[in-house]
N, C-alpha and C positions, 0 to 999 in steps of 0.2 A: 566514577559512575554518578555521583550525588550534580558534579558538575555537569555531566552530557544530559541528564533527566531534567535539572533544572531548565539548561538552556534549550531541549528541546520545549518545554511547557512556556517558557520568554516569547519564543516565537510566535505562537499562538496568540500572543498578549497585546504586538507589533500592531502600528497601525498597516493597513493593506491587506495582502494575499502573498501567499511563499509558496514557491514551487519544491516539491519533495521528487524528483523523481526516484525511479526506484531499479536498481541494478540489479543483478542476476547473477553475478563473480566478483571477486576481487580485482579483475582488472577495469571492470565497467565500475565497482566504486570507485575508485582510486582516480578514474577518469573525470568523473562527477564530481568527485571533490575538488581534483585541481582546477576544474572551470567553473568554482565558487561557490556552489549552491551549498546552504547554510546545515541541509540532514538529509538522509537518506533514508528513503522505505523497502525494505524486500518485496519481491513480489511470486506469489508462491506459482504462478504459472511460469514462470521465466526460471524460476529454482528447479521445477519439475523439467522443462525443458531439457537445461543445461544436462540436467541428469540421464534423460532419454528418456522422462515416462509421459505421461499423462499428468494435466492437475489433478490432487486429489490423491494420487496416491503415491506419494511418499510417506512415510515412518514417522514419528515422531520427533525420533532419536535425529533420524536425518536431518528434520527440520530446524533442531535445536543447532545441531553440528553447520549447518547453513550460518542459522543467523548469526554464530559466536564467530565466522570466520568473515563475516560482512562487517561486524563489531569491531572486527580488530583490523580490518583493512584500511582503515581511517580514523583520525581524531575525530568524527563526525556524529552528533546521534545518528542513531538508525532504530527506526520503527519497523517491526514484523507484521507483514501479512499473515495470517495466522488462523486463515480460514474458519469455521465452527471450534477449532480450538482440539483438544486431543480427548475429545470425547462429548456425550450428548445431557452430560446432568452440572446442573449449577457447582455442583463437588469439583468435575473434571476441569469447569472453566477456572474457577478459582486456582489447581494445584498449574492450569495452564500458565496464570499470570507468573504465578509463584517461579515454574520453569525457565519463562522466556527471561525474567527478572537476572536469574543467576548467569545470564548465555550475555550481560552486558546492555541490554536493549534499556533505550531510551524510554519505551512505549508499545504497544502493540495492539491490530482491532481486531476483534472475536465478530461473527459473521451470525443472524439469524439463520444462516440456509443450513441444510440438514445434511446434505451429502445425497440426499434420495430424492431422486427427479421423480420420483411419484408422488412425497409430501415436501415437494422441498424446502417449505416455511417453519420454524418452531412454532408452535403454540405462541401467543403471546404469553399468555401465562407465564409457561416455561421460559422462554425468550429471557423477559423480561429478570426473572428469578436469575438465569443464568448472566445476566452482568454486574445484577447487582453482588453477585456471588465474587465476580472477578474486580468488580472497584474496590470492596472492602476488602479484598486480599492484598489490590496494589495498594491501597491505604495503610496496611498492614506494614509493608515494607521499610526499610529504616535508609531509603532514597526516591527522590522523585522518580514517576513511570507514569506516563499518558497514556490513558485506556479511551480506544476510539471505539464506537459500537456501531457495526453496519446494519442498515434492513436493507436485507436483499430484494426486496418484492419485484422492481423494474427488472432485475435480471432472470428472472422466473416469470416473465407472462405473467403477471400481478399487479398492471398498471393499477393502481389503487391510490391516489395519493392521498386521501384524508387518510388511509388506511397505516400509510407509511408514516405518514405525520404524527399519528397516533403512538406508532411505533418507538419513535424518534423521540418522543415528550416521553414516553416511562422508560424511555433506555437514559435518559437526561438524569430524569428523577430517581433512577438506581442509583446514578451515581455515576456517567462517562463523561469523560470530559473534554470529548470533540465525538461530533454524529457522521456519518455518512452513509448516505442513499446511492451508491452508484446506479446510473444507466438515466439517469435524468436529461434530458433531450433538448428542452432550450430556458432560456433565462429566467423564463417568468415563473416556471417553475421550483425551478434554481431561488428565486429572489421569495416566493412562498414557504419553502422550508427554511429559508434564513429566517425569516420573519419569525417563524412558527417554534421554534427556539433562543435558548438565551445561551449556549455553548456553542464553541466555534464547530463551521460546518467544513469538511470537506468532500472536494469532488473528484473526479477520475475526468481528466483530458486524454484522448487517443484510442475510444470508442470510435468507430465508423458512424460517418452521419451527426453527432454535435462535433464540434470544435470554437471555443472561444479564446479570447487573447484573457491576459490576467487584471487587465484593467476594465474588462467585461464582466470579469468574474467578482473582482473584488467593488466593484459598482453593486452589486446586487447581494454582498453580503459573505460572500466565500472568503476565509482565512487561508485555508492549504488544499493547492492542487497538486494531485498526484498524479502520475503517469501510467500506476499498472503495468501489466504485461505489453503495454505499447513498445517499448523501448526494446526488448527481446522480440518480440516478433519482427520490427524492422530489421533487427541485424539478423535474424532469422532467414525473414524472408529475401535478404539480399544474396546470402549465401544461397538459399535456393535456387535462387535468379540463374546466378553463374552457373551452379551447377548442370540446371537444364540447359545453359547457354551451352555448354562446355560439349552435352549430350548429344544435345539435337541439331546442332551447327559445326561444332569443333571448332568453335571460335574464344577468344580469350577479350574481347569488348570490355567486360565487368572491370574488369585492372583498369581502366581509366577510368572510373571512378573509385578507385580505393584509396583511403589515406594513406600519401606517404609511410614510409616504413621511419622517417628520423620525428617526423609529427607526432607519432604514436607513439612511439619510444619514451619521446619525449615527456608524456604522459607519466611514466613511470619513473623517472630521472629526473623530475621538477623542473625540466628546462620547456613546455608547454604547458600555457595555462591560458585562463580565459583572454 
């Protein structure tokens, strides 16, 4: 653990930008890992999927049972999406770190947003209380563990961006040790909150409407791109595809384009790799 905590915080250190995508089972890590990519992030809409619910509401316990089984599915770190964390007071974020810590994780980011589309901002006050709550717990630890602090603001109708920025400088100064603002739209933006920090930033690629290459991103100041629930919704919505295909036509089209059945295997059998 002391090793995968390290090496995930090494990466951040790299010169460039590092893609973390983020998988949804064991067989989508295992995937990831053998076509190279250096750690892996959960992503708690693609966990809630797999499951059949809704984001948001899965259990805690589920969550925890998630990430330890993503943990073990690879040599790889893996950081937890870890939405507001399992509860709404600076106490709960902390015993949150403390949790995700023993399930094996690398790291994991605690979210401003509240779960309630009628306020769904913390307080800054609060906000803020609740990471510095959660760094001095990972600090606590007797292994490395990279705590990322989101402001959600872009994803809630809160274009605000001095507002976010503002955000991002006392979630710094609690104590996180990578920021991110997802739903940020294009570069210049993007290269404004690099600026406006001195901890590595990251973004989310596979939003509709931005998409940049990594040498876009790392031009303007971005360490780690994530992928989010991007990655599960394609394979999502592919199945969907067929299945309406299947419905509405009675035709089977989708099978030309499916991976081979020994390509995928192979995935699992160490004989495919990037």
């Amino acid at each position: 653990m002391t090793d995968k905590g390290h090496a995930f915080r090494q990466l951040h250190q790299r010169d460039g930008a590092f893609i973390i995508p983020n998988p949804w089972d064991v067989g989508t890590a295992r995937m990831l890992a053998a076509l190279g990519f250096p750690a892996l992030a959960t992503t708690s809409a693609g966990m809630a999927f797999q499951a059949g619910v809704a984001e948001g509401r899965t259990s805690p316990d589920a969550v925890l049972r998630h990430c330890r089984m993503l943990v073990e599915a690879t040599p790889l770190p893996v950081s937890a999406d870890l939405e507001k964390g399992f509860g709404d007071s600076p106490e709960s974020a902390a015993d949150t770190i403390r949790a995700a810590a023993e399930t094996g994780l690398a790291g994991c980011s605690l979210e401003d947003h509240t779960g309630d589309p009628g306020r769904p901002i913390y307080d800054a006050v609060l906000a803020v209380e609740r990471i510095a709550a959660a760094a001095e717990a990972s600090r606590a630890l007797d292994h490395d563990f990279v705590l990322t602090a989101r402001c959600e603001n872009f994803m809630w109708g809160r274009t605000d961006l001095d507002d976010t920025i503002r955000r991002l400088q006392a979630y710094e100064q609690a104590g996180a040790d990578v920021l991110y603002a997802p739903g940020l739209r294009d570069l210049d933006t993007i290269r404004l909150v690099c600026q406006a920090v001195s901890v590595p930033v990251n973004v989310v690629m596979g939003l509709p409407g931005a998409t940049f290459s990594v040498e876009q991103l790392a031009d303007v100041g971005v360490k780690r791109i994530s992928t989010g629930s991007a990655l599960a919704r394609l394979a999502y919505g592919a199945v969907a595809a067929a299945a309406r295909e299947m419905r509405s036509t009675g035709t089977f089209r989708f099978s030309e384009q499916a991976m081979g059945f020994a390509e995928l295997e192979g995935f699992f059998t160490g004989k495919t790799t990037a």
